[in-house]
TORKOL-4160 file (C-alpha; in steps of 0.2 Angstrom, whole numbers, padded with zeros to 4 digits, m for minus):
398
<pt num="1" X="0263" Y="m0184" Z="0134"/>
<pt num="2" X="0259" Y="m0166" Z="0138"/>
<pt num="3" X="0262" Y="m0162" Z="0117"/>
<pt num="4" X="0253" Y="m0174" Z="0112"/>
<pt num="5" X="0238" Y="m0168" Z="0125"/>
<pt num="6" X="0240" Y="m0151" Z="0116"/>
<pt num="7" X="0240" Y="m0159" Z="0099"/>
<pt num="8" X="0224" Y="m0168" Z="0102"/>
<pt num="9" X="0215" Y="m0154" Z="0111"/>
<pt num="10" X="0220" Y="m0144" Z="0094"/>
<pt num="11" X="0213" Y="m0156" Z="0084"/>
<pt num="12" X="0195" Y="m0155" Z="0091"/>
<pt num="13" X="0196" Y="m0137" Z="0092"/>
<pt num="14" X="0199" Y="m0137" Z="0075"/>
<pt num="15" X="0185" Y="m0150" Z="0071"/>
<pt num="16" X="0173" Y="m0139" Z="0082"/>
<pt num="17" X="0179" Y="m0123" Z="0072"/>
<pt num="18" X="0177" Y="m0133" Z="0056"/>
<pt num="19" X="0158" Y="m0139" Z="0062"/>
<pt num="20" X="0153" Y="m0121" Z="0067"/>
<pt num="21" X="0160" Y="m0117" Z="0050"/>
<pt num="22" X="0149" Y="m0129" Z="0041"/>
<pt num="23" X="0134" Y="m0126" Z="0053"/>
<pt num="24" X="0134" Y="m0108" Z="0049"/>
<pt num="25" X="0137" Y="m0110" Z="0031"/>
<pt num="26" X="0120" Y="m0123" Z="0030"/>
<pt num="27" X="0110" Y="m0109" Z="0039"/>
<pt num="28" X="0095" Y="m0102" Z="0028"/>
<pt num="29" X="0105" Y="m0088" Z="0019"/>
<pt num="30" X="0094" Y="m0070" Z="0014"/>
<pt num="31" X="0090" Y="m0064" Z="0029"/>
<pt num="32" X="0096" Y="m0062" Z="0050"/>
<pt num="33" X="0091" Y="m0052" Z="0063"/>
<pt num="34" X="0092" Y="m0035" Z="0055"/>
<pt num="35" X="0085" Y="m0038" Z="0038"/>
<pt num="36" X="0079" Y="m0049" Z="0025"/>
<pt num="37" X="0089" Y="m0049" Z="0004"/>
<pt num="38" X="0074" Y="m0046" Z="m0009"/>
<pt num="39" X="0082" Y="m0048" Z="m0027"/>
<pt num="40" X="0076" Y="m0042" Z="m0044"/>
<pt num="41" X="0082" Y="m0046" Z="m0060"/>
<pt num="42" X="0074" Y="m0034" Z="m0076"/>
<pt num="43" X="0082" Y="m0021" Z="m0091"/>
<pt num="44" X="0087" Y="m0007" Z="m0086"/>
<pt num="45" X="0096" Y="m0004" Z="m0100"/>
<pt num="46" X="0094" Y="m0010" Z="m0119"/>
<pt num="47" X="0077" Y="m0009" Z="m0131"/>
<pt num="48" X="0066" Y="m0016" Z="m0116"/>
<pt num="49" X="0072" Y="m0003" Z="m0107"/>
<pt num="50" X="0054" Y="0002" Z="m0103"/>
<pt num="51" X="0048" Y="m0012" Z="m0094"/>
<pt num="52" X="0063" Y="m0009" Z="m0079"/>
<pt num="53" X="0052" Y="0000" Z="m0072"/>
<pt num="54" X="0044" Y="m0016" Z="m0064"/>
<pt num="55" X="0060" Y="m0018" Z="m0054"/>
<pt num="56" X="0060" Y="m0002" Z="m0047"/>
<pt num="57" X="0041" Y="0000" Z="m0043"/>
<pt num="58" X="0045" Y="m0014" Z="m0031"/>
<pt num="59" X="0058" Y="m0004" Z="m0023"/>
<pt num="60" X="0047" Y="0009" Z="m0019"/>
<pt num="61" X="0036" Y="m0003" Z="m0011"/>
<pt num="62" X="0051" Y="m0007" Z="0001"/>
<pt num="63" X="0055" Y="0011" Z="0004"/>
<pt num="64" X="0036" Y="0010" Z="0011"/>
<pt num="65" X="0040" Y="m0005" Z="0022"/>
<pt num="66" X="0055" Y="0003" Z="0028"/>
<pt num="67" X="0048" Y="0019" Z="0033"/>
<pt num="68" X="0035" Y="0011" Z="0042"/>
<pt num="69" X="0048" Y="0000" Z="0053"/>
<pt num="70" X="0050" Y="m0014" Z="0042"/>
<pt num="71" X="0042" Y="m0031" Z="0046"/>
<pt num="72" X="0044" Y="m0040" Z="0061"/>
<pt num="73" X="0058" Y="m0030" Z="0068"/>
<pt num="74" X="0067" Y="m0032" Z="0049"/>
<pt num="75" X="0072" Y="m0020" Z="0037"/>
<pt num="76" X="0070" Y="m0026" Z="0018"/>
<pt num="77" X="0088" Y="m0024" Z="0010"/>
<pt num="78" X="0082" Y="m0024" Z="m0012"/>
<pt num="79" X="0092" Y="m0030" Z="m0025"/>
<pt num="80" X="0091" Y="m0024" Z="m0043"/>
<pt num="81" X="0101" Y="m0032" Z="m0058"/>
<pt num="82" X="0100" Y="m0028" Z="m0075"/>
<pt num="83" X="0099" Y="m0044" Z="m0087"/>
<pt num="84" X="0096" Y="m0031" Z="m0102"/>
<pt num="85" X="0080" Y="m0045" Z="m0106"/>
<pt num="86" X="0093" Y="m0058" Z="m0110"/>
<pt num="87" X="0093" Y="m0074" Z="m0103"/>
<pt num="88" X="0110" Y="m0080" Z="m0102"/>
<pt num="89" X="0111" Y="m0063" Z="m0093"/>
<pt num="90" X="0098" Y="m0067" Z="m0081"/>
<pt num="91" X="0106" Y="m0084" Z="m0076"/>
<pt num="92" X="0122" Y="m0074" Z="m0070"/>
<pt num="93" X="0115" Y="m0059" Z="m0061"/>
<pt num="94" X="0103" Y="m0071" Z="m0053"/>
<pt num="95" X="0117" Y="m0083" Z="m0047"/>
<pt num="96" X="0128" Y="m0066" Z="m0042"/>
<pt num="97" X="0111" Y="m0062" Z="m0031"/>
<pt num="98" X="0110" Y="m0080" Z="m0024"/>
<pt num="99" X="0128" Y="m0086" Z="m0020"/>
<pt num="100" X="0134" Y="m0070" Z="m0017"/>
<pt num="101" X="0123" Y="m0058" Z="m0009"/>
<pt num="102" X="0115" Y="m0071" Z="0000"/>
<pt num="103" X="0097" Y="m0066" Z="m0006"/>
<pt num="104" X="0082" Y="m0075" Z="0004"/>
<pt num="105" X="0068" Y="m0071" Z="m0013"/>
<pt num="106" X="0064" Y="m0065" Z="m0027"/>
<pt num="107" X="0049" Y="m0054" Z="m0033"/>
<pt num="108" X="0046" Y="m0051" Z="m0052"/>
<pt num="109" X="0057" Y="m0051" Z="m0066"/>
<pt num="110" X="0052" Y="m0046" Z="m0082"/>
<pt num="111" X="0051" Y="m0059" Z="m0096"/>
<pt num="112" X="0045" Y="m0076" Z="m0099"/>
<pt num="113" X="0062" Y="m0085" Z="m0108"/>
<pt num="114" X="0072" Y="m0073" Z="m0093"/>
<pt num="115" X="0059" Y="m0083" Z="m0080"/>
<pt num="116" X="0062" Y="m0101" Z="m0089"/>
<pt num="117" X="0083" Y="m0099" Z="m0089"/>
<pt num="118" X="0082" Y="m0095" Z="m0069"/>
<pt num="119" X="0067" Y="m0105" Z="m0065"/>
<pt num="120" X="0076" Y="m0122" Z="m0061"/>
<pt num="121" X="0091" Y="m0116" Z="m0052"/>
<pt num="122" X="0079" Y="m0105" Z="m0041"/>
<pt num="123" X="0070" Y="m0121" Z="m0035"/>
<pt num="124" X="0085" Y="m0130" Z="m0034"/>
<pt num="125" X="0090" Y="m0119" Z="m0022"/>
<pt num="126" X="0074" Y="m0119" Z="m0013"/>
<pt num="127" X="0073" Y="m0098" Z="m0015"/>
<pt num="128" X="0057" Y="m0092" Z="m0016"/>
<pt num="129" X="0050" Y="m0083" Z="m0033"/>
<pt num="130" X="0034" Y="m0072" Z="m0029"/>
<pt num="131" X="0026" Y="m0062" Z="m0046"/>
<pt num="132" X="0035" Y="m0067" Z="m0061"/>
<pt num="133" X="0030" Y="m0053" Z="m0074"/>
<pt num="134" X="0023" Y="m0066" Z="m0088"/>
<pt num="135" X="0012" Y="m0078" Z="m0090"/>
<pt num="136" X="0019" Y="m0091" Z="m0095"/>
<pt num="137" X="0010" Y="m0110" Z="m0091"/>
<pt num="138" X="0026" Y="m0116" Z="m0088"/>
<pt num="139" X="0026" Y="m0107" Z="m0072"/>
<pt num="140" X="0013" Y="m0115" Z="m0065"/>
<pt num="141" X="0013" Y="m0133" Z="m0071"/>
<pt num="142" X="0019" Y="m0145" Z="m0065"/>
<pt num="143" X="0019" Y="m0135" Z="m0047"/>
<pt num="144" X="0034" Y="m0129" Z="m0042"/>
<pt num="145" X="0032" Y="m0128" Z="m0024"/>
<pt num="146" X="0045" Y="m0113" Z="m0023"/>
<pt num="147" X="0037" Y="m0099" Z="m0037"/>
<pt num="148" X="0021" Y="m0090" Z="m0032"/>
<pt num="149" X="0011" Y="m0082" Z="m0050"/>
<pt num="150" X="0001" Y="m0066" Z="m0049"/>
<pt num="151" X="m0001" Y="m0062" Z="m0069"/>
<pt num="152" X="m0015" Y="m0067" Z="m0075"/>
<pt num="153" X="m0013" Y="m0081" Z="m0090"/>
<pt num="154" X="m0015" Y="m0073" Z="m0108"/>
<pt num="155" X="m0025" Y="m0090" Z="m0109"/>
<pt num="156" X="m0040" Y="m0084" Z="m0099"/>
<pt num="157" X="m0036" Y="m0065" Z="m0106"/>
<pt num="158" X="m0042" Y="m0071" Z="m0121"/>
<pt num="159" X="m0057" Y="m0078" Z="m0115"/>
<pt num="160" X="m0062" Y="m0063" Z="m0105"/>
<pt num="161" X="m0057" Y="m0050" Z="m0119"/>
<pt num="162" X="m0068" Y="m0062" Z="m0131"/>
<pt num="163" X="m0084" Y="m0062" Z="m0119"/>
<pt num="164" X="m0083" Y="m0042" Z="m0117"/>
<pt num="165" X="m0083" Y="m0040" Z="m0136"/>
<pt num="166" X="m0097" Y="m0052" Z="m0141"/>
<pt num="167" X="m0108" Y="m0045" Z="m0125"/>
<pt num="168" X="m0104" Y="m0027" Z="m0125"/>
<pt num="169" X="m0099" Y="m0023" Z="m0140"/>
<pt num="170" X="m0111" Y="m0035" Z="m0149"/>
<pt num="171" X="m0098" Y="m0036" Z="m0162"/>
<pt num="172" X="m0102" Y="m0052" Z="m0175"/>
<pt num="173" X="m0087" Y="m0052" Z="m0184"/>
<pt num="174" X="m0071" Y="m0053" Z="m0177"/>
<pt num="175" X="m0054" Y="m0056" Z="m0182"/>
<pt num="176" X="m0037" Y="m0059" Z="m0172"/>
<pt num="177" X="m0019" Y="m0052" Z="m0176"/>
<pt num="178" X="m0008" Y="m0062" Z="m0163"/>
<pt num="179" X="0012" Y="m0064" Z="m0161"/>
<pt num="180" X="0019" Y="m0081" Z="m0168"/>
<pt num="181" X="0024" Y="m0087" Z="m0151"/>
<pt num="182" X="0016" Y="m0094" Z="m0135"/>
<pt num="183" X="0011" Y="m0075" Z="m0129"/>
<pt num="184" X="0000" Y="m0073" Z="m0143"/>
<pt num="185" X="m0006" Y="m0093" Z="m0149"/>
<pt num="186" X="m0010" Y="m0093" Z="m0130"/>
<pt num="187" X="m0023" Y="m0078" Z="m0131"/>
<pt num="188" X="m0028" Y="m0083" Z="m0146"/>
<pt num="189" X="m0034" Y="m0100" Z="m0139"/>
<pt num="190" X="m0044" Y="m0092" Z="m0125"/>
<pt num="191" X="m0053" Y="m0081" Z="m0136"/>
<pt num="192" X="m0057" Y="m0096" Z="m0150"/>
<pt num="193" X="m0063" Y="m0106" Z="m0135"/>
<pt num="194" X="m0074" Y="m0093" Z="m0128"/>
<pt num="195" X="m0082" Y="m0088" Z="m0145"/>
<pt num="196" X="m0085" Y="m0109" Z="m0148"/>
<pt num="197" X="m0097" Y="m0107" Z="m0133"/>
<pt num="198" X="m0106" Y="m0093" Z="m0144"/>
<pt num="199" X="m0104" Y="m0107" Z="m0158"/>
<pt num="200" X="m0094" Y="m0090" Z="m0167"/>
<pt num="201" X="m0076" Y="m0091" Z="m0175"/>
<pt num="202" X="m0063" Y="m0078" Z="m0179"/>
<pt num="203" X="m0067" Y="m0071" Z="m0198"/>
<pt num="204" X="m0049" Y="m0069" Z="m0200"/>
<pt num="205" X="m0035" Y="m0076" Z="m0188"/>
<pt num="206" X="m0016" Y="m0069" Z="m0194"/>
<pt num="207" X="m0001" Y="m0073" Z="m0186"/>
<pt num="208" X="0013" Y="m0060" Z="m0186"/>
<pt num="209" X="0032" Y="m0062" Z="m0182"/>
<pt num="210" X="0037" Y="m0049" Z="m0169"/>
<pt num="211" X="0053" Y="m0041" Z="m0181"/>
<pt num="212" X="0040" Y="m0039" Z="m0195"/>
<pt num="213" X="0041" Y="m0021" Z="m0201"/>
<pt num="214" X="0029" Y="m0021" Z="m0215"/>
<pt num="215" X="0012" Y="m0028" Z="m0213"/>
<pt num="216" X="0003" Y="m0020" Z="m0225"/>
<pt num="217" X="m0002" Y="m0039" Z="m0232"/>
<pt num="218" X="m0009" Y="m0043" Z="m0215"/>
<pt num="219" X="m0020" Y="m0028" Z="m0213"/>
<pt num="220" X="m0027" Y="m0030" Z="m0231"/>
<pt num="221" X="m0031" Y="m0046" Z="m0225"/>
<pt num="222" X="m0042" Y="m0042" Z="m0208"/>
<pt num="223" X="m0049" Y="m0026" Z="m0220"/>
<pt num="224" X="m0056" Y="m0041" Z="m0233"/>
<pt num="225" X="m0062" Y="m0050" Z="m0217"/>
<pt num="226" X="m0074" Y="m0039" Z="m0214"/>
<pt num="227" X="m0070" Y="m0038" Z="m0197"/>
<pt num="228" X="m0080" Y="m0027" Z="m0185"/>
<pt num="229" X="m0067" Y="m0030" Z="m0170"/>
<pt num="230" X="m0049" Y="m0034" Z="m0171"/>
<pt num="231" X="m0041" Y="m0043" Z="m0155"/>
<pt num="232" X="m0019" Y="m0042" Z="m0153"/>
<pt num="233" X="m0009" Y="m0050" Z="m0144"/>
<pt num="234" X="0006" Y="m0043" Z="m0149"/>
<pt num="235" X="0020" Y="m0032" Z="m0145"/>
<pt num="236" X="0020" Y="m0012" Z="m0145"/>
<pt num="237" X="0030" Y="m0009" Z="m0160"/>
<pt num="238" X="0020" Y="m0022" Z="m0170"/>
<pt num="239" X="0004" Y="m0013" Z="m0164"/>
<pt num="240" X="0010" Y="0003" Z="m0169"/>
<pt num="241" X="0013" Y="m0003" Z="m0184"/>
<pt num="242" X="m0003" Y="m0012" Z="m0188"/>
<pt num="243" X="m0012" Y="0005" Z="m0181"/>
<pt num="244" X="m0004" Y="0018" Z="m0194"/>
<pt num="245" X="m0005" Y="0007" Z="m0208"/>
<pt num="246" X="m0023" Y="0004" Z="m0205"/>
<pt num="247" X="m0026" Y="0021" Z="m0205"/>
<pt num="248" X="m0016" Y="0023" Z="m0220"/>
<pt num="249" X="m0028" Y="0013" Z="m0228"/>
<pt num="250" X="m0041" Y="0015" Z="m0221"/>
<pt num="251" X="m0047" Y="0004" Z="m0209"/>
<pt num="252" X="m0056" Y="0011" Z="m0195"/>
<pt num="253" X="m0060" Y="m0007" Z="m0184"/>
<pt num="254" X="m0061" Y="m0007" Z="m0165"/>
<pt num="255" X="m0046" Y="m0014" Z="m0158"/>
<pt num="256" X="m0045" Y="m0024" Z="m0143"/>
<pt num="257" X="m0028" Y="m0026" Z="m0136"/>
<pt num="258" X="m0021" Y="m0037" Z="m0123"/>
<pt num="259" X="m0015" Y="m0027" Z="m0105"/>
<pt num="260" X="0003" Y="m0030" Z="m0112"/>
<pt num="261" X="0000" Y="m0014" Z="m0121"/>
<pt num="262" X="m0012" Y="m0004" Z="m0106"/>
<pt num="263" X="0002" Y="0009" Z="m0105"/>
<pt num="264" X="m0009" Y="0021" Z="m0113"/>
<pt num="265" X="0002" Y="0039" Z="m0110"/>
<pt num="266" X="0016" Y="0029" Z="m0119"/>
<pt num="267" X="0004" Y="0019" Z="m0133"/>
<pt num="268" X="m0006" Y="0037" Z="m0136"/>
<pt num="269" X="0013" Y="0046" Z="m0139"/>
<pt num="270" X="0022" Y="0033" Z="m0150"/>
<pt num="271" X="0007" Y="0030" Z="m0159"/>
<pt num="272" X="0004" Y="0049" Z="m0164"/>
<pt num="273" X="m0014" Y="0048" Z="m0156"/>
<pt num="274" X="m0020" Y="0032" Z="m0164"/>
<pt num="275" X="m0021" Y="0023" Z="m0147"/>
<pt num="276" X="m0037" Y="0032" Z="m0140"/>
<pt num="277" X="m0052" Y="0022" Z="m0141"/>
<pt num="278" X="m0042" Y="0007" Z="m0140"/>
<pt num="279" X="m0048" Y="m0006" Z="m0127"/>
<pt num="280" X="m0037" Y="m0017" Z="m0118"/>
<pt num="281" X="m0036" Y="m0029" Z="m0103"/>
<pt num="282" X="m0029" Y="m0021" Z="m0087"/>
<pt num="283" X="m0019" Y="m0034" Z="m0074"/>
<pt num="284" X="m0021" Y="m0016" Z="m0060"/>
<pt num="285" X="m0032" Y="m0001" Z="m0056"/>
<pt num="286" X="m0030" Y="0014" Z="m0065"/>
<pt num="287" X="m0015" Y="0025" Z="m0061"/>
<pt num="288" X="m0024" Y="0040" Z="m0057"/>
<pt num="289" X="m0037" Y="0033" Z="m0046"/>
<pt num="290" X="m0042" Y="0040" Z="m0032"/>
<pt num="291" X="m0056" Y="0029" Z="m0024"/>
<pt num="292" X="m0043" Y="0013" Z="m0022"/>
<pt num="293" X="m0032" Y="0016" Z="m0003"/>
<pt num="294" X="m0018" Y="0008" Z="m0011"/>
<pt num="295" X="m0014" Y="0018" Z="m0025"/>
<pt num="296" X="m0017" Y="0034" Z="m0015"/>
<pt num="297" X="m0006" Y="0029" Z="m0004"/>
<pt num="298" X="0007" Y="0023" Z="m0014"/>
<pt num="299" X="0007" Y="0039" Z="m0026"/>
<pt num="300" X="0009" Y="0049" Z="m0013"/>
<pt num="301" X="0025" Y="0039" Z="m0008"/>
<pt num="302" X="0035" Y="0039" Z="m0025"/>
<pt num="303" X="0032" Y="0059" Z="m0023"/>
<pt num="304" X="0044" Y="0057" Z="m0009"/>
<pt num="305" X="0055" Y="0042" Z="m0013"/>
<pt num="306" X="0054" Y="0041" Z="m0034"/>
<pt num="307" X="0050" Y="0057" Z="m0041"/>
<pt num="308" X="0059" Y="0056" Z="m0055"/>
<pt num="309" X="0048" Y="0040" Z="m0059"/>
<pt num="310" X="0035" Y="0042" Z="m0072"/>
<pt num="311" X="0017" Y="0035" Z="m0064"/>
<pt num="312" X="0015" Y="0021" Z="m0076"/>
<pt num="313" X="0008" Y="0005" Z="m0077"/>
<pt num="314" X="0023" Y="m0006" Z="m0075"/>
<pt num="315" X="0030" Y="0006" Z="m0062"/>
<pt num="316" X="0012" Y="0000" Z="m0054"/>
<pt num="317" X="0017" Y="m0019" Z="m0058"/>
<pt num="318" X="0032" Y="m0021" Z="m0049"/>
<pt num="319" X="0021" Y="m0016" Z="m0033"/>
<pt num="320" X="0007" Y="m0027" Z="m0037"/>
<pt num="321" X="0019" Y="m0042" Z="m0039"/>
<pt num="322" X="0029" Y="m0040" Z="m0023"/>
<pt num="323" X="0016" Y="m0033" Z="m0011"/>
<pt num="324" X="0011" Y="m0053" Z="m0008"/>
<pt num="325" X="0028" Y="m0056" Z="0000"/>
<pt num="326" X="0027" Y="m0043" Z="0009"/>
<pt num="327" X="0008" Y="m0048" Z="0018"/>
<pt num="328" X="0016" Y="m0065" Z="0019"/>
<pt num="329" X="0032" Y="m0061" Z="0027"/>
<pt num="330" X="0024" Y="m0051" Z="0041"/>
<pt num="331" X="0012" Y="m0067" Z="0044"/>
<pt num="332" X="0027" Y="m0080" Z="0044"/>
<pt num="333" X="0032" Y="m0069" Z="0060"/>
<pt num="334" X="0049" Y="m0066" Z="0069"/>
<pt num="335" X="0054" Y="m0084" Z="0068"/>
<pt num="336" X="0059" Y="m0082" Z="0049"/>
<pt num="337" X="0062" Y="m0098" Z="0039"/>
<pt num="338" X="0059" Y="m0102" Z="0019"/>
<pt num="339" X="0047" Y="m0115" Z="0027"/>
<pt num="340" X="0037" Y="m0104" Z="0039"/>
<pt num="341" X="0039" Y="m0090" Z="0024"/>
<pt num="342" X="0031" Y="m0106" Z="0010"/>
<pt num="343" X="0016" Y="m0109" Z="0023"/>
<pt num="344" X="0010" Y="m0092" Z="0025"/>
<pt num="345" X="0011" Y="m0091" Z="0005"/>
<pt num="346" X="0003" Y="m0106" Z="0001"/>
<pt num="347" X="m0014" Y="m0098" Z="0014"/>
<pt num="348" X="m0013" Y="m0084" Z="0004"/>
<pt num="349" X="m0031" Y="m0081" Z="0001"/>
<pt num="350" X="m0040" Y="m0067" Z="m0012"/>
<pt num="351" X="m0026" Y="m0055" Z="m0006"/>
<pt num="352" X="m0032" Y="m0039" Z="m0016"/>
<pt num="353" X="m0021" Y="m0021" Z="m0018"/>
<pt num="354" X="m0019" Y="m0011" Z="m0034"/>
<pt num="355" X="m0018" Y="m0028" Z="m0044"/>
<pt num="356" X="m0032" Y="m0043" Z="m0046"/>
<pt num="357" X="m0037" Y="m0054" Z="m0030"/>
<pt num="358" X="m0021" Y="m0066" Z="m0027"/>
<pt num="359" X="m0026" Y="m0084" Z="m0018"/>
<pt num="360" X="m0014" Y="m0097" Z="m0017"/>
<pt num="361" X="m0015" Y="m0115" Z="m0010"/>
<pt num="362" X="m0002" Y="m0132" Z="m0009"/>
<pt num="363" X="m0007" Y="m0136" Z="m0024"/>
<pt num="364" X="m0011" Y="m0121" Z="m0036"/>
<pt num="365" X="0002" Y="m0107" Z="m0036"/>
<pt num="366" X="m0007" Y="m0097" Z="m0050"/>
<pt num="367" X="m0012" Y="m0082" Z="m0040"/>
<pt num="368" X="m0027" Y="m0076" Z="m0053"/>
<pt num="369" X="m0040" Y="m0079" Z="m0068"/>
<pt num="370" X="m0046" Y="m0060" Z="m0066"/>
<pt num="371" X="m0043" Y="m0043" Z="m0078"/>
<pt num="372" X="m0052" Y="m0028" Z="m0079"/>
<pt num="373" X="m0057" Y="m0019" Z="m0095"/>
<pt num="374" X="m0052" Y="0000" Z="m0098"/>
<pt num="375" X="m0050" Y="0010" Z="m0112"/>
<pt num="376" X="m0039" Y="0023" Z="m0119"/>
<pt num="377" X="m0047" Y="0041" Z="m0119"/>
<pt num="378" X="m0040" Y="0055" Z="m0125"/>
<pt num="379" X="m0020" Y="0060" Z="m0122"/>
<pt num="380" X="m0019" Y="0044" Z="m0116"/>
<pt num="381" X="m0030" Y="0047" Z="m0101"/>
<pt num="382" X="m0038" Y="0029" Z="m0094"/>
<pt num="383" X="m0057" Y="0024" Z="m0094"/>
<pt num="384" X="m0063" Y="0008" Z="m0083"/>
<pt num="385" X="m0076" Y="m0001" Z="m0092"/>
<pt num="386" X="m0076" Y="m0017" Z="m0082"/>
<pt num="387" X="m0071" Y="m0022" Z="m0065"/>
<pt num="388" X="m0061" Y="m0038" Z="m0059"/>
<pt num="389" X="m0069" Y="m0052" Z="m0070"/>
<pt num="390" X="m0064" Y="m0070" Z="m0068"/>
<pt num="391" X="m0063" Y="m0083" Z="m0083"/>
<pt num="392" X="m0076" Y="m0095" Z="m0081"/>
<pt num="393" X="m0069" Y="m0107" Z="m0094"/>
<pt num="394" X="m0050" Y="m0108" Z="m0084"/>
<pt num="395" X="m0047" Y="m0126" Z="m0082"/>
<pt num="396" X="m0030" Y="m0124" Z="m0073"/>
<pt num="397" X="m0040" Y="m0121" Z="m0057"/>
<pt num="398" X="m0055" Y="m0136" Z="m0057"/>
C-alpha cells in the first residue's frame, strides 16, 4: 500500500513536472524580464555586401536604447545573420533566430525574394516583422496581420518622380529605362499612370535584364527618342553602365533615378563623377543634416558606438526601419506580449524620425506613400529639392 502510495504520488509529480514543462515551453518566446531578442537577417558578405549595412545601422539604434536604460526596465538583445542575399539562406538563419534564440521580432532584412522565402513561416509563427527593406506589394496584400512596411512602394515612387519632372523640370519628353522584374515594371507603372493624368506617354520605354553588360543598343535607342529626361529603376551596376556609355556617346539627358540608388558618395565614386546632377528619390533625410534632431543625435552616437561605419544611406535605413518598434514597444508597456506589442503597432500614427511619416492601422500595414527629391552635387555631396510628398494617385490606401 505504502509503495503503491509512493508510485502514484510519483506519478503526479511527474505529470505536474511535465505540465510546467509544457506550460513554459507555450510561453511567448523572445523576450523575459531582462530583455527582449530583436533578429536581423541581411549580406554581410557576398556582391550585396553593401547593403548589410541596414542590419547594422539597426544595431546602432539599440546601442542607443540601451545606453538610455532600455525600454520598460528591458535591455534589447540584437541578432544579425548573414543570408549572403540568398533566400534558401534566409529561411535557415531565420529558423536558427526563431527556434533557437528564441527571437520575439524582426526589423528589416534586405531583399524582396529574401522577404517572400521567410514571410509565411514568420506569420505562422505569429513573430512580428517591422521594416522589411523592399517594396514589394506582396508585403502588404492580402494583410498579414504580423508584418508592419515602412518603404515606400516603387509604385507610387514612380508616380511622384514622374510629377516632379513634368512640373519642375517642365521636361516634354521623357523616356524610362527600368529592370525587367517587378522592381522596375512597378516604378514604371506609377510614372505611365501619372503622366496619363498629363495625357503624356513615355517617348521610349526599354526594359533591361539586371546581368546585361552591354547596353549600348538601349541607349542608342533613348538617344533616337529624343528624350529630354530619362527615369531608372534599375540596379547600380546597370546604372553605371548606362551613364558611361552615354557619355561615351554622347548623350547628356537628365537622369532621374529611383532612391535605390540615393547613395550618392558610393554612385559619384564607382561612376568616375558621372552621378552628380543626377536626381533621385530619397526614402530619409540627408545624412549630413543638421536641422533634423534625429539624425544629430544618431551621428553623434555611431562616433561612439560604430566608428568604423561609413555615414551612408543604408547605414540610415536600418535605423529608420526599426525606430517604429522601438516607439511601439515602449507604448505596449511592462506587461509585454505579441498581442499588446500588435496593438500599439496597429495605432501607430504619422510616426516621423530621419525616415517618411509611418501610420499604421488594423487594416493597412503599408506604413507610407511619401519620398523626398534630392540631388547629387558635387563629390557626391546631397542637395534636398523636395520635402516629404505623398502619392496622390496610391490606391492601396482609399
Amino acid at each position: 500500500m505504502g509503495s503503491k502510495k509512493f508510485f502514484v504520488t510519483m506519478v503526479a509529480l511527474v505529470a505536474l513536472l511535465s505540465l510546467t514543462a509544457l506550460s513554459s515551453a507555450a510561453n511567448p518566446p523572445g523576450f523575459d524580464d531582462n530583455e527582449i531578442r530583436i533578429g536581423q537577417w541581411g549580406p554581410q558578405t557576398g556582391p550585396a555586401a553593401p547593403w548589410g549595412s541596414v542590419a547594422r545601422g539597426s544595431k546602432l539604434l539599440f546601442d542607443i536604447v540601451n545606453e538610455e536604460g532600455g525600454i520598460n526596465g528591458r535591455k534589447i538583445k540584437y541578432f544579425i545573420r548573414d543570408d549572403m542575399y540568398n533566400p534558401a539562406q534566409t529561411s535557415a538563419v531565420v529558423k536558427e533566430l526563431v527556434e533557437r534564440q528564441g527571437v520575439f521580432a524582426f526589423v528589416g532584412g534586405v531583399g524582396a525574394a529574401c522577404g517572400m522565402a521567410v514571410k509565411d513561416y514568420l506569420s505562422k509563427n505569429k513573430i512580428v516583422w517591422v521594416g522589411p527593406s523592399a517594396a514589394d506589394d506582396n508585403f502588404i496584400e492580402p494583410l498579414d496581420p504580423y508584418l508592419f512596411a515602412v518603404y515606400p512602394l516603387y509604385n507610387d515612387e514612380g508616380s511622384i518622380l514622374a510629377k516632379y519632372i513634368v512640373e519642375k523640370l517642365k521636361s516634354t519628353k521623357i523616356a524610362m529605362l527600368y529592370q525587367n522584374d517587378a522592381y522596375g515594371k512597378d516604378g514604371l507603372e506609377g510614372a505611365k499612370k501619372r503622366l496619363a493624368t498629363y495625357k503624356m506617354q513615355f517617348v521610349a520605354e526599354i526594359p533591361v535584364e539586371p546581368t546585361e553588360k552591354d547596353l549600348g543598343s538601349q541607349i542608342l535607342r533613348l538617344k533616337n527618342s529624343g528624350a529630354e529626361t530619362v527615369m531608372m529603376f534599375v540596379g547600380p551596376t546597370t546604372a553605371v553602365i548606362a551613364l558611361k556609355t552615354s557619355a561615351n556617346v554622347g548623350f547628356k539627358p537628365q537622369w532621374v533615378s529611383s532612391n535605390t540608388l540615393s547613395d550618392y558618395p558610393l554612385m559619384f565614386k564607382i561612376t568616375g563623377g558621372l552621378w552628380e546632377g543626377v536626381i533621385t528619390g530619397a526614402f530619409g533625410e540627408i545624412p549630413s543634416s543638421t536641422t533634423n534632431k534625429y539624425m544629430v543625435k544618431y551621428r553623434e552616437a555611431a562616433k561612439r558606438f560604430a566608428p568604423q561605419e561609413r555615414w551612408g544611406t543604408f547605414y540610415l535605413a536600418g535605423l529608420l526601419f526599426a525606430d517604429p518598434i522601438v516607439d511601439a514597444l515602449k507604448r505596449a508597456g511592462r506587461n509585454l506580449s505579441t498581442e499588446s506589442l500588435l496593438k500599439a503597432l496597429n495605432s501607430v500614427k504619422g510616426h516621423q524620425t530621419i525616415g517618411p511619416p509611418v501610420t499604421w492601422t488594423e487594416k493597412q500595414h503599408q506604413g507610407t506613400d511619401s519620398v523626398m527629391i534630392q540631388k547629387c552635387g558635387p563629390n557626391g555631396s546631397y542637395i534636398d529639392l523636395q520635402g516629404w510628398t505623398k502619392n496622390d494617385l496610391a490606391t492601396w490606401n482609399k
